[in-house]
NULUMMI-222602 format. One line per 3 residues: number of its first residue (from 1); their letters; for each residue x, y, z of N, C-alpha, C. Coordinates in nm, 2 decimals, m for minus. Layout:
<rs>
NUM) a) X:Y:Z:X:Y:Z:X:Y:Z ~ ...
</rs>
This chain:
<rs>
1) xxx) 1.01:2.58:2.30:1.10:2.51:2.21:1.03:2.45:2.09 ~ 1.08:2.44:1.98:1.05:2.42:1.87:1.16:2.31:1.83 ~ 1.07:2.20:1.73:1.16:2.08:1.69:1.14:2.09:1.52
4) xxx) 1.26:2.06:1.45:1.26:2.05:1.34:1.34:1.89:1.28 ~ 1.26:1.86:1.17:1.35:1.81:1.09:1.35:1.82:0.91 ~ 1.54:1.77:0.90:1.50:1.82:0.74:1.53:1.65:0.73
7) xxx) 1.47:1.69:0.63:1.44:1.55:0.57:1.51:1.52:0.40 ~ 1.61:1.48:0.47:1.71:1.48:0.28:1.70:1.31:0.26 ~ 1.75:1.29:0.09:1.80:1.22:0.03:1.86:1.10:0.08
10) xxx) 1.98:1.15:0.17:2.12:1.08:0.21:2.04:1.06:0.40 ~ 2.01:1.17:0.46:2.00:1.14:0.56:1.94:1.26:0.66 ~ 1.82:1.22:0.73:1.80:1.29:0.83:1.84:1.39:0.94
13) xxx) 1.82:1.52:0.91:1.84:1.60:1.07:1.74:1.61:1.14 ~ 1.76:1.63:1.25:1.66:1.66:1.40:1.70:1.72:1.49 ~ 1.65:1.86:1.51:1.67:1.94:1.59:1.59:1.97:1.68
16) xxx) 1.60:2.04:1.77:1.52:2.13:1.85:1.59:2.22:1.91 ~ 1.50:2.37:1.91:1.58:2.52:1.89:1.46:2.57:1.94 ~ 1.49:2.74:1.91:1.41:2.83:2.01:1.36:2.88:1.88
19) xxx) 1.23:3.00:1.91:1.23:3.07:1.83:1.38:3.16:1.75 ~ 1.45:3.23:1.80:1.52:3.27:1.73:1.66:3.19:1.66 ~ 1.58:3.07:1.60:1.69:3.00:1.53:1.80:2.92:1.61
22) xxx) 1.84:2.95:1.72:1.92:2.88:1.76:1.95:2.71:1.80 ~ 1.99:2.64:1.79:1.99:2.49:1.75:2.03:2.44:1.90 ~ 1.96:2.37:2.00:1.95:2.31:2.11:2.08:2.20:2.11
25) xxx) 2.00:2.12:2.04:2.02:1.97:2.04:2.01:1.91:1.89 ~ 2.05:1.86:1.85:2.05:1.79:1.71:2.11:1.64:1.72 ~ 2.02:1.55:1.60:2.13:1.48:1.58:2.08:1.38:1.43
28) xxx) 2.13:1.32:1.38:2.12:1.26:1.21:2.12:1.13:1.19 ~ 2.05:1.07:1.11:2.03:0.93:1.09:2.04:0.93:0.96 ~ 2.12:0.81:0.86:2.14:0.78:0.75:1.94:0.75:0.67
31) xxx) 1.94:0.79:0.54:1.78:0.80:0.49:1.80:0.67:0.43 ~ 1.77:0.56:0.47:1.71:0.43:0.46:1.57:0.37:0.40 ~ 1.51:0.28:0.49:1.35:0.29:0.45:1.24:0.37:0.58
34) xxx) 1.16:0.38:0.54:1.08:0.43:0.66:1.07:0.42:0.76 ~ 1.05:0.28:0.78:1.05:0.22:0.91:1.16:0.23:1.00 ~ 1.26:0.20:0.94:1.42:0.25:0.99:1.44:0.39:1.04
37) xxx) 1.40:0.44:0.97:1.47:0.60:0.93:1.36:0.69:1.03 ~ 1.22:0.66:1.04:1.15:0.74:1.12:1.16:0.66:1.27 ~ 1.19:0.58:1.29:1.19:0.48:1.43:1.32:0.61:1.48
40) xxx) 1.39:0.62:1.44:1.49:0.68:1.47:1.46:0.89:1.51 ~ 1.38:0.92:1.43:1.36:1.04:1.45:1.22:1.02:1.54 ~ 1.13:0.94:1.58:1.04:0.97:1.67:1.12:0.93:1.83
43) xxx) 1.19:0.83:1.83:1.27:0.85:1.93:1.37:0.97:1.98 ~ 1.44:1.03:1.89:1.48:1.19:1.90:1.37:1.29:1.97 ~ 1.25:1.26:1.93:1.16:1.38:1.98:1.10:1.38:2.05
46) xxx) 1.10:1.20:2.13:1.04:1.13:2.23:1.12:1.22:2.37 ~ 1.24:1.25:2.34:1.34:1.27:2.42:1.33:1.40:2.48 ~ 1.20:1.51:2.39:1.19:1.60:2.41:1.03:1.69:2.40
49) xxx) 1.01:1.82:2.47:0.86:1.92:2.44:0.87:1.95:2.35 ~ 0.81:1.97:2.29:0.87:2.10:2.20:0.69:2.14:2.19 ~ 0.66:2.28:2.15:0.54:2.34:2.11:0.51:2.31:1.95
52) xxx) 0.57:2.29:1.88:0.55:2.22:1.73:0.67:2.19:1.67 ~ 0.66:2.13:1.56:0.75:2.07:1.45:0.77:2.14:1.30 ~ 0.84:2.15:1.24:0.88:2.17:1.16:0.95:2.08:1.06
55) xxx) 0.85:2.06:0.92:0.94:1.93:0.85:0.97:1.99:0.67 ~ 1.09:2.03:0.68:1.16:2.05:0.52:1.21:1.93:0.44 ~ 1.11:1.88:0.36:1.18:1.71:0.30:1.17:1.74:0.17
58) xxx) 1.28:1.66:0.14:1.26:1.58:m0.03:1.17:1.59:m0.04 ~ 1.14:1.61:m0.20:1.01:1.62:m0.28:1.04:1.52:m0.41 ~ 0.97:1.49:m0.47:0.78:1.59:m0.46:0.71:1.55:m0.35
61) xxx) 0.65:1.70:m0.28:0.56:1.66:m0.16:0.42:1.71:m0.25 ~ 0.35:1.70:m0.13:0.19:1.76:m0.10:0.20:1.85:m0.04 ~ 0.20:1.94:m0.04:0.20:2.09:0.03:0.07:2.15:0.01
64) xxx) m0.06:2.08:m0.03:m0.19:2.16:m0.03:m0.21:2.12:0.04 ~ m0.32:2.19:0.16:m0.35:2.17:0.27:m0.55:2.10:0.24 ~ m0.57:2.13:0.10:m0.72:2.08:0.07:m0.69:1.93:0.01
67) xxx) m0.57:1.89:m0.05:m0.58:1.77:m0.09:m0.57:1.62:m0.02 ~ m0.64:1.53:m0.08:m0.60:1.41:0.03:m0.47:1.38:0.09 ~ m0.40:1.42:0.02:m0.26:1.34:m0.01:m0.15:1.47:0.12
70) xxx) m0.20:1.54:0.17:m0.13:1.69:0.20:m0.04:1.60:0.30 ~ 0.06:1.62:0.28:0.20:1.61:0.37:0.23:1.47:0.37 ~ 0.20:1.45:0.24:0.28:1.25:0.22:0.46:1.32:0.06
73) xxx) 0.48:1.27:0.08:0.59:1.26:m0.02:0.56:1.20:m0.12 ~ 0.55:1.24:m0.23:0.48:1.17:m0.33:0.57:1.13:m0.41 ~ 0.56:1.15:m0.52:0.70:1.10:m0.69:0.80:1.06:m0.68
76) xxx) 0.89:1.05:m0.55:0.99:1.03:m0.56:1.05:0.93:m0.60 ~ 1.23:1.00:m0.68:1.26:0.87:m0.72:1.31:0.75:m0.59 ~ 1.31:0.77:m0.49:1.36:0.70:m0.39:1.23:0.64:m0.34
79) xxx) 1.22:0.50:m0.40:1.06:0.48:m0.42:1.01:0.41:m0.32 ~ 1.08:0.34:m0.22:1.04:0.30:m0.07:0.96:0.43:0.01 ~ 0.99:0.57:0.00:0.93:0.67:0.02:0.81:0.73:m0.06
82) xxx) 0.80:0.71:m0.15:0.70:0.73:m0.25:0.56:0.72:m0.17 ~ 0.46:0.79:m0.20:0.33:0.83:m0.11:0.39:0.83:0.04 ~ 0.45:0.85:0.09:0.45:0.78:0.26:0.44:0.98:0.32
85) xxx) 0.30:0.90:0.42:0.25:1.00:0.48:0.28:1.06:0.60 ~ 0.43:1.13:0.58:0.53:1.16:0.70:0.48:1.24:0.78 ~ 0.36:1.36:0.72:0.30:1.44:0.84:0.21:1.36:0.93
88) xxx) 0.13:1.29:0.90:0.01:1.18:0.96:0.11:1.11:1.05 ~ 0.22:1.06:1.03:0.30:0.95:1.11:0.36:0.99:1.23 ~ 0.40:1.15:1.21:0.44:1.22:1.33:0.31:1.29:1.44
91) xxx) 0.19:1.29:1.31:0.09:1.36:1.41:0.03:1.23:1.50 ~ 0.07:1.11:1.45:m0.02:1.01:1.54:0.09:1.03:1.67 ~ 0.23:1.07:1.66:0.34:1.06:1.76:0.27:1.17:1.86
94) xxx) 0.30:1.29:1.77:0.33:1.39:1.87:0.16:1.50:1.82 ~ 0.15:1.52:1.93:m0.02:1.63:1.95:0.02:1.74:1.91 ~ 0.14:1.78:1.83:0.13:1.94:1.82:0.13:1.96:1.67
97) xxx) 0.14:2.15:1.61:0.08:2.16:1.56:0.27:2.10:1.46 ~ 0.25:2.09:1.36:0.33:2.02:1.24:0.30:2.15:1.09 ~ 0.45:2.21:1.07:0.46:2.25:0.94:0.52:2.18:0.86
100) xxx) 0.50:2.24:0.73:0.55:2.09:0.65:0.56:2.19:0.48 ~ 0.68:2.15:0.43:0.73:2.24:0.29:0.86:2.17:0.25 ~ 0.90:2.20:0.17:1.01:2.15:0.11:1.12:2.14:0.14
103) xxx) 1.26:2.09:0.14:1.39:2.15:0.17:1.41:2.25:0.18 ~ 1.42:2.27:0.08:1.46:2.35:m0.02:1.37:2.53:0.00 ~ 1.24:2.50:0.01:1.20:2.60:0.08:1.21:2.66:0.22
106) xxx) 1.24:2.54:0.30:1.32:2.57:0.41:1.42:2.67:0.48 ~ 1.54:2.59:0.35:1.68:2.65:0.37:1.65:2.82:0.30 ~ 1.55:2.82:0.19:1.52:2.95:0.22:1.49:3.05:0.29
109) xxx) 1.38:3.00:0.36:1.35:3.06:0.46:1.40:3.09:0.59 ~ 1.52:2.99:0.61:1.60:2.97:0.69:1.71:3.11:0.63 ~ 1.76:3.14:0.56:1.84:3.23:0.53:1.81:3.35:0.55
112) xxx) 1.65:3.36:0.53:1.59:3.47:0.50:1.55:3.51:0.65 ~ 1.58:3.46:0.76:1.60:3.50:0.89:1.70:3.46:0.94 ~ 1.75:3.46:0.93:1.92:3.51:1.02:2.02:3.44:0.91
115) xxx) 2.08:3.43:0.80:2.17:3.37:0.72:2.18:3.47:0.58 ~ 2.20:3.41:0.48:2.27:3.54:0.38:2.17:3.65:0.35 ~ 2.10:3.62:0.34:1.93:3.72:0.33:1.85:3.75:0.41
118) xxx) 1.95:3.74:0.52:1.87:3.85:0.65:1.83:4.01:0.60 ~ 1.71:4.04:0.65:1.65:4.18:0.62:1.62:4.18:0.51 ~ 1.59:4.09:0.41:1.57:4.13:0.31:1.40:4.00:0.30
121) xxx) 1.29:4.12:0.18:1.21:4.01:0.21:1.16:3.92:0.08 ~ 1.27:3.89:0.02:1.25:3.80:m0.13:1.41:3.76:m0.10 ~ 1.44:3.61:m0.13:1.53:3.53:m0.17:1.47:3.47:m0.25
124) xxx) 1.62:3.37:m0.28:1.60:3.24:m0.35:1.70:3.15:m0.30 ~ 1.71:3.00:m0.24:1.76:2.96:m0.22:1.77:2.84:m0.31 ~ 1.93:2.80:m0.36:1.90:2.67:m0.46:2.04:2.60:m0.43
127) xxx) 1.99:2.49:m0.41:2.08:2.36:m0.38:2.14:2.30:m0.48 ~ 2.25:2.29:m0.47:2.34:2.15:m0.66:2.42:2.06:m0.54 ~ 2.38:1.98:m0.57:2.42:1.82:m0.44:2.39:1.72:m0.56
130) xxx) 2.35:1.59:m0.47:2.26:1.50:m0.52:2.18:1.51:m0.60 ~ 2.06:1.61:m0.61:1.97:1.67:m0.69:1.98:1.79:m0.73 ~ 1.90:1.89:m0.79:1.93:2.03:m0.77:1.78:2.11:m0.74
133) xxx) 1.77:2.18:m0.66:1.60:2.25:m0.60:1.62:2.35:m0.58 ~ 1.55:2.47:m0.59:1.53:2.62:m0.50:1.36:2.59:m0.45 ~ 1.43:2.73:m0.35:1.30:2.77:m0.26:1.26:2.89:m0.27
136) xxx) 1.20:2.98:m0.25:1.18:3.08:m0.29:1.10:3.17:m0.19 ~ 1.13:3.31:m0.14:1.07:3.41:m0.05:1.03:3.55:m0.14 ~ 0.91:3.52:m0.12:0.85:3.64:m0.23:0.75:3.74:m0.14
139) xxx) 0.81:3.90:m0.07:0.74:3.95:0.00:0.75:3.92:0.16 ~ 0.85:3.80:0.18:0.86:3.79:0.29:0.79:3.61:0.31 ~ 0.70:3.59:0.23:0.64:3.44:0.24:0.69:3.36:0.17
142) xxx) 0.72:3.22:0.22:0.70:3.10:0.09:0.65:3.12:m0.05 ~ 0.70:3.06:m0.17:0.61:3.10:m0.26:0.59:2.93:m0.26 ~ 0.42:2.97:m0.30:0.38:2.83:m0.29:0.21:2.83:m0.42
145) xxx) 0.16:2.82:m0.48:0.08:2.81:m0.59:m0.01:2.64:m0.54 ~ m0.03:2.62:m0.69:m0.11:2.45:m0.64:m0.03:2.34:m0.61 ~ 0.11:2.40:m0.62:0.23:2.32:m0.54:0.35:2.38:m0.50
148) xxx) 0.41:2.37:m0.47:0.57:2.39:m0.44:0.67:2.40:m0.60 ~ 0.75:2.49:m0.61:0.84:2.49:m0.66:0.94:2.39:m0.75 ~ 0.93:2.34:m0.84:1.04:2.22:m0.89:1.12:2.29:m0.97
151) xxx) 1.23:2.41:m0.97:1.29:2.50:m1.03:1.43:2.37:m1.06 ~ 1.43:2.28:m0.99:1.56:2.19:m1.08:1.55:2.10:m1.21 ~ 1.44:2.13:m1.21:1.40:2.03:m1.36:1.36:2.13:m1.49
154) xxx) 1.37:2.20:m1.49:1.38:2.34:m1.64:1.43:2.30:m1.70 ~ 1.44:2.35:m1.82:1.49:2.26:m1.92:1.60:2.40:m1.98 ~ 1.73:2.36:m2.00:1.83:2.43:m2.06:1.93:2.40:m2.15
157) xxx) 1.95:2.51:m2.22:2.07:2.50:m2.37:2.15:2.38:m2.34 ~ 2.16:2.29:m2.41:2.31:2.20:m2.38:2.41:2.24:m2.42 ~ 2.57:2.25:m2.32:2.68:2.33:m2.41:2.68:2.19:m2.50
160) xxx) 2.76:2.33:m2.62:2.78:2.23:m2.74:2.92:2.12:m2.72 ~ 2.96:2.12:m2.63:3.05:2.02:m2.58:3.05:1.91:m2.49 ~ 2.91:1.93:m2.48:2.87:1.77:m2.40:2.79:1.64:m2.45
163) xxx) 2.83:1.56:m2.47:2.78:1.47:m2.54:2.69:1.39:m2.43 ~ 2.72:1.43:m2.33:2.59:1.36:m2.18:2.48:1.35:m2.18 ~ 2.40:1.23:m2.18:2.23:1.22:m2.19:2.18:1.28:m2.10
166) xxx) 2.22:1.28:m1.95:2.16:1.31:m1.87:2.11:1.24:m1.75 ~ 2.11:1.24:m1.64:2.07:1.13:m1.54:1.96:1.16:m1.49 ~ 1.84:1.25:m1.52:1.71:1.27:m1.46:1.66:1.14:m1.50
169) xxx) 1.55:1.09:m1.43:1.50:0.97:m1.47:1.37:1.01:m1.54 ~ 1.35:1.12:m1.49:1.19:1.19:m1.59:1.20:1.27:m1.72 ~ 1.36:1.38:m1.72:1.37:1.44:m1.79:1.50:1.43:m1.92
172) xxx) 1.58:1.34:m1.85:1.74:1.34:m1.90:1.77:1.44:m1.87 ~ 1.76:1.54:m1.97:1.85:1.67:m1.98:1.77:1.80:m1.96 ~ 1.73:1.77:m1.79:1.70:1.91:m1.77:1.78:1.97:m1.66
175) xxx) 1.78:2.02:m1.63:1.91:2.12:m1.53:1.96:2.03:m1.42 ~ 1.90:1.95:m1.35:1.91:1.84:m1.26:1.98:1.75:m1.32 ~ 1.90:1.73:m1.43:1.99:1.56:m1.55:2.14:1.59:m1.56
178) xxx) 2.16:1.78:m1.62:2.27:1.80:m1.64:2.38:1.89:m1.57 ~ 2.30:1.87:m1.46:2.44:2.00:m1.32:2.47:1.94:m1.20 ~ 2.37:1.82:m1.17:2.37:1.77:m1.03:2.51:1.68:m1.01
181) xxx) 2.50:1.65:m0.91:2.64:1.59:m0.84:2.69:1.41:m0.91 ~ 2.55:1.36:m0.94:2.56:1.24:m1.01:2.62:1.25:m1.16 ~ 2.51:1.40:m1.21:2.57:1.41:m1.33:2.73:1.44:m1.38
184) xxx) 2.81:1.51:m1.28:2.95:1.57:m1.30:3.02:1.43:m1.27 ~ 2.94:1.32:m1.20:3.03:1.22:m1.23:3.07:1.13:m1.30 ~ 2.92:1.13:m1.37:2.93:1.01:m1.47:2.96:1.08:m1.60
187) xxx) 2.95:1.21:m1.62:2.98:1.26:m1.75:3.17:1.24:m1.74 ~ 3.26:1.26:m1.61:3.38:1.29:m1.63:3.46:1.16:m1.57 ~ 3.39:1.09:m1.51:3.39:0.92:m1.45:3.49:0.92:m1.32
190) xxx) 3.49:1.05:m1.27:3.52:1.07:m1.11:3.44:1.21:m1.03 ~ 3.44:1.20:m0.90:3.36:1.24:m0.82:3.39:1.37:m0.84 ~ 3.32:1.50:m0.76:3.34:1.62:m0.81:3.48:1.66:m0.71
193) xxx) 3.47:1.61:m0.59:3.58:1.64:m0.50:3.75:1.58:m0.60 ~ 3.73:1.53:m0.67:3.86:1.45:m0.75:3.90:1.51:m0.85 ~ 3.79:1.65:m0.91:3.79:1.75:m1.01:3.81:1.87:m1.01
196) xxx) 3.82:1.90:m0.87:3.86:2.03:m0.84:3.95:2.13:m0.93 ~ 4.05:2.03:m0.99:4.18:2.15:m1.04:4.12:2.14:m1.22 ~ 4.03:2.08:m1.24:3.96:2.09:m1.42:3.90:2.19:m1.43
199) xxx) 3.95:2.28:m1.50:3.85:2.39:m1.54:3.72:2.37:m1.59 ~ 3.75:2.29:m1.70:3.66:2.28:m1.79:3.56:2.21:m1.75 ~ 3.57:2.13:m1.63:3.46:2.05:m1.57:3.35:2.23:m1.48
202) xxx) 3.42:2.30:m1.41:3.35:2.41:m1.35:3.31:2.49:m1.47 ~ 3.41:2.48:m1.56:3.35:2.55:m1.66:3.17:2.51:m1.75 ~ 3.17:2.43:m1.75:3.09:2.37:m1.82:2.94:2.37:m1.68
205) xxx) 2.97:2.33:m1.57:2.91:2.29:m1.47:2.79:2.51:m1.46 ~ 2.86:2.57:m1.52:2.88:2.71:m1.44:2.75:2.76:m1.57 ~ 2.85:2.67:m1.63:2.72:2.74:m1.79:2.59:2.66:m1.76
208) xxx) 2.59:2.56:m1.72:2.41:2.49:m1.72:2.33:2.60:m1.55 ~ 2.51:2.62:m1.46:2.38:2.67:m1.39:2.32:2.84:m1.36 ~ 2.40:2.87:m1.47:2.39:3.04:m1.53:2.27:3.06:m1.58
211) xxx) 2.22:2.92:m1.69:2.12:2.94:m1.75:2.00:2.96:m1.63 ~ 1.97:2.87:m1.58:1.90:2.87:m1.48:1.85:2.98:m1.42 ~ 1.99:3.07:m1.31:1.99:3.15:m1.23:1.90:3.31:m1.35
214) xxx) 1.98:3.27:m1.48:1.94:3.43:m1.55:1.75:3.43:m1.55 ~ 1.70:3.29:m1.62:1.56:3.28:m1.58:1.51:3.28:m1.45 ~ 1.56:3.21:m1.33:1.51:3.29:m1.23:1.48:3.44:m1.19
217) xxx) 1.58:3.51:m1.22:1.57:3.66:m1.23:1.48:3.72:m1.31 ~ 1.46:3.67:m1.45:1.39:3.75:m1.51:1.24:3.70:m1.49 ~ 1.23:3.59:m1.39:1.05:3.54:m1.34:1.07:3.59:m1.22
220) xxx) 1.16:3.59:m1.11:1.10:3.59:m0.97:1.18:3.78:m0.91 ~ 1.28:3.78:m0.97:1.37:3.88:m0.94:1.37:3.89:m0.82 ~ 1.45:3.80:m0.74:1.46:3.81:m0.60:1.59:3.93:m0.56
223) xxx) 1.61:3.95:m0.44:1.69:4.01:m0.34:1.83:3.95:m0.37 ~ 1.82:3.86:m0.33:1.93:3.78:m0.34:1.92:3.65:m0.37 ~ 2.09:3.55:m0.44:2.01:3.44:m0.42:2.17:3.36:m0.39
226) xxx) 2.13:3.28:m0.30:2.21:3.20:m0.19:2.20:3.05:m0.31 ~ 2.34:3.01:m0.22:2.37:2.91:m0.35:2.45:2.75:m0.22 ~ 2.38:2.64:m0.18:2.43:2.61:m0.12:2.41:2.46:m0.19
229) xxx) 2.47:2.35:m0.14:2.49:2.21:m0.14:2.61:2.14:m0.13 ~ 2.65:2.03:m0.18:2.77:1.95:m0.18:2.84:2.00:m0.33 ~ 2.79:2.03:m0.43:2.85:2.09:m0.56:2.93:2.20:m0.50
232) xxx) 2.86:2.32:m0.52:2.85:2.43:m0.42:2.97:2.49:m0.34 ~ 3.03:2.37:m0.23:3.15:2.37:m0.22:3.29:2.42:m0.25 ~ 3.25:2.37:m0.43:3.39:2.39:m0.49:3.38:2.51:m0.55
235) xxx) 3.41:2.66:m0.41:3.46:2.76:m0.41:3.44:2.84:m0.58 ~ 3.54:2.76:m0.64:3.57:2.84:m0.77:3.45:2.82:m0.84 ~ 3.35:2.78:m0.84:3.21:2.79:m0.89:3.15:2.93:m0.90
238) xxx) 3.19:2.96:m0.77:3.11:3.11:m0.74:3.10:3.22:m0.90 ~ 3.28:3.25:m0.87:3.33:3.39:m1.01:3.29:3.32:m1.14 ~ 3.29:3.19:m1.17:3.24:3.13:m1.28:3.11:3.15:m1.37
241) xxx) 2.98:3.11:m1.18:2.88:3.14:m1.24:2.82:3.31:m1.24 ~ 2.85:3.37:m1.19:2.84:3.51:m1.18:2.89:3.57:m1.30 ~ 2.99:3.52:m1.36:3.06:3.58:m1.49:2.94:3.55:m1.59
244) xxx) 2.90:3.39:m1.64:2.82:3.36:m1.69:2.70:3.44:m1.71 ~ 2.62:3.44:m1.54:2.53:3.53:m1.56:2.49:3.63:m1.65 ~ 2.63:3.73:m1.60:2.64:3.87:m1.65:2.63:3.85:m1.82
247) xxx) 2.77:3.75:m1.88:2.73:3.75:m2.03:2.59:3.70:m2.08 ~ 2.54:3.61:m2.00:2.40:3.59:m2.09:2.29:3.71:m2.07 ~ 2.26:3.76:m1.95:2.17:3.85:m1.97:2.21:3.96:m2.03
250) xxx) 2.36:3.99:m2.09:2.39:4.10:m2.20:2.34:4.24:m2.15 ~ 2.31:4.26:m2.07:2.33:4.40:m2.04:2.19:4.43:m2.05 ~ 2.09:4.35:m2.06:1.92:4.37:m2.06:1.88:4.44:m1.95
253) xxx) 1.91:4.38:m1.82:1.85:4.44:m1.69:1.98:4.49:m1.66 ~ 2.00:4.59:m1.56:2.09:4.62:m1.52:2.08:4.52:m1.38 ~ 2.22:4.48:m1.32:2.25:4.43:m1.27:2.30:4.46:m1.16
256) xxx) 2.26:4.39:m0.99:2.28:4.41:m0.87:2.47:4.41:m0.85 ~ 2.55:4.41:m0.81:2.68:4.36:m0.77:2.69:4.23:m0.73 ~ 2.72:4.15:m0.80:2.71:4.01:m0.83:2.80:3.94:m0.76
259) xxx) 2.87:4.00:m0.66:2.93:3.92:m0.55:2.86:3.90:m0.43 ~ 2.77:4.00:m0.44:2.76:3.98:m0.29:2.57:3.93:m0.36 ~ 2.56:3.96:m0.50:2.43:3.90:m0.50:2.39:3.72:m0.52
262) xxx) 2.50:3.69:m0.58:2.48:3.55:m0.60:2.58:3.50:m0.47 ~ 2.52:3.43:m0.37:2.63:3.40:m0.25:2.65:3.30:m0.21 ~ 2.73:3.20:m0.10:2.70:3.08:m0.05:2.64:3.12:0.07
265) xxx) 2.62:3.01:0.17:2.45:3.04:0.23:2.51:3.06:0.37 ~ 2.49:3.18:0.43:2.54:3.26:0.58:2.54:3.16:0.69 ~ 2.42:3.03:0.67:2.42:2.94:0.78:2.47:2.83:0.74
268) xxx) 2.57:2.79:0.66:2.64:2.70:0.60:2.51:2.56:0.58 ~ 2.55:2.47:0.64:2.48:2.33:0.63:2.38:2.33:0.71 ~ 2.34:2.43:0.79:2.24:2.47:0.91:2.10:2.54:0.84
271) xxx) 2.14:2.59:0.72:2.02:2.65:0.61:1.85:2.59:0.66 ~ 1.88:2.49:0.62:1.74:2.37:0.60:1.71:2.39:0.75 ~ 1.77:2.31:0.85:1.74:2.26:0.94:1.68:2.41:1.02
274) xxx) 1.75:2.51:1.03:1.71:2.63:1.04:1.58:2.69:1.02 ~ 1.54:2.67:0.90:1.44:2.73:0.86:1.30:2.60:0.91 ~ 1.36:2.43:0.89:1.25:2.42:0.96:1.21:2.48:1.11
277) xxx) 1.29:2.52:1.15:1.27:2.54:1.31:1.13:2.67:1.28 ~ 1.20:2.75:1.16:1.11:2.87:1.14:0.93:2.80:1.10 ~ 0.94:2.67:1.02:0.85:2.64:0.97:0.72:2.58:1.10
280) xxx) 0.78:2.57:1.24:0.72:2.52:1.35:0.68:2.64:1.41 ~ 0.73:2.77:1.41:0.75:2.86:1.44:0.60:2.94:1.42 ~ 0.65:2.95:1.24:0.51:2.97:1.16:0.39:2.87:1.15
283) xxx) 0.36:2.75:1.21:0.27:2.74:1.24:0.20:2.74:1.40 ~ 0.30:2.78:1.47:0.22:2.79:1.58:0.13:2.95:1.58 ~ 0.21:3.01:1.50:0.16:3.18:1.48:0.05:3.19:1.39
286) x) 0.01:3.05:1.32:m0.09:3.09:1.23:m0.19:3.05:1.33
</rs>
């Protein structure tokens, strides 16, 4: 048995599953301060064996394994979290071994074994919620360099019909400032679930995240790429951003079938949590 958790924004999962993905036992705690929030998940794992852990969190992490800092959460804007050394806190808990990567790379990896990008050995997995992140499978591995991936902070065309600064606190108006879930609300001064039937709200929403998706392709050119979060949801997004796509890259690369290439994510809200199970998985195998 294998234990995972993902470690979001809003609020904690904790699982424990088998090697092949399947989810035991689970259960979730609202993301608070530390003290709160991990009292709660070491007691979840108190409850159980497991052979290792698996931990997919909010970033920015430490994902080098040579630096001091390796498996603390670093930058964050949720700043009670900031430096806090989540892998050290669980290794003083539990003696086993502990993986540790992003959400976001998680939910990729999680797809990329049994969810929309099964069999296949490059995805991309990218979240529009609260924030916006991808994760990325290149060859079959994490892509990982002298850090992890920050693919929601790029910087993109502004349509010429937005007058919105932007809600990044580091960037304003970089793809996060201007596509995430905060931003569709304060640009239109109701929640996205309340906007459903506006076009021009998905319209607009479809064009910042077109830009995006066309540069991923022309840097990572994945297999597929899985499209999940709380944004995400609103269905009519999908034909929007797919159409988009196709007009901006103009006919340069020839193009996969764009329904089934750009998709929502085969393990619905199970993505993340999933793939940490994979992340405990992979480190007991290394």
């Amino acid at each position: 048995m294998y234990g995972a958790i993902e470690a979001g924004g809003t609020k904690f999962v904790c699982a424990v599953g088998n090697d092949r993905g399947d989810i035991i036992d689970e259960a979730q705690f609202p993301t608070t301060v530390p003290d709160e929030t991990m009292k709660e998940v070491i007691s979840f794992f108190q409850k159980h064996h497991v052979k290792a852990i698996g931990i997919g969190s909010f970033g920015p992490i430490e994902v080098n394994k040579d630096h001091a800092d390796y498996g603390s959460i670093t930058s964050t804007p949720k700043l009670t979290w900031a430096n806090y050394p989540i892998v050290d806190v669980m290794k003083e808990m539990f003696d086993v071994p502990i993986g540790f990567n992003t959400d976001v790379n998680a939910a990729a990896l999680g797809e990329s074994f049994t969810g929309a990008a099964k069999g296949l050995d490059s995805c991309l997995y990218i979240t529009v919620g609260t924030g916006i992140g991808a994760g990325a499978v290149v060859n079959g591995s994490l892509l990982q360099g002298w850090s992890h991936p920050e693919m929601g902070h790029i910087l993109v065309r502004r349509h010429p019909e937005d007058p919105y600064e932007g809600t990044c606190p580091y960037h304003k108006d970089c793809l996060e400032g201007l596509a995430a879930g905060p931003a569709i609300e304060r640009r239109w001064e109701k929640k996205g679930i309340e906007l459903a039937d506006k076009q021009e709200v998905w319209e607009m929403e479809a064009f910042y995240l077109a830009q995006a998706i066309m540069q991923y392709m022309l840097i990572l050119s994945p297999k597929r790429i899985v499209m999940g979060g709380g944004v995400m949801k609103q269905k009519q997004l999908f034909p929007l951003v797919r159409k988009q796509v196709a007009t901006l890259l103009n006919g340069y690369i020839s193009l996969p079938e764009l329904e089934t290439f750009i998709v929502p994510p085969g393990l619905g809200d199970h993505a993340g949590i999933t793939g940490a199970l994979m992340l405990a998985k992979n480190e007991v195998e290394k």
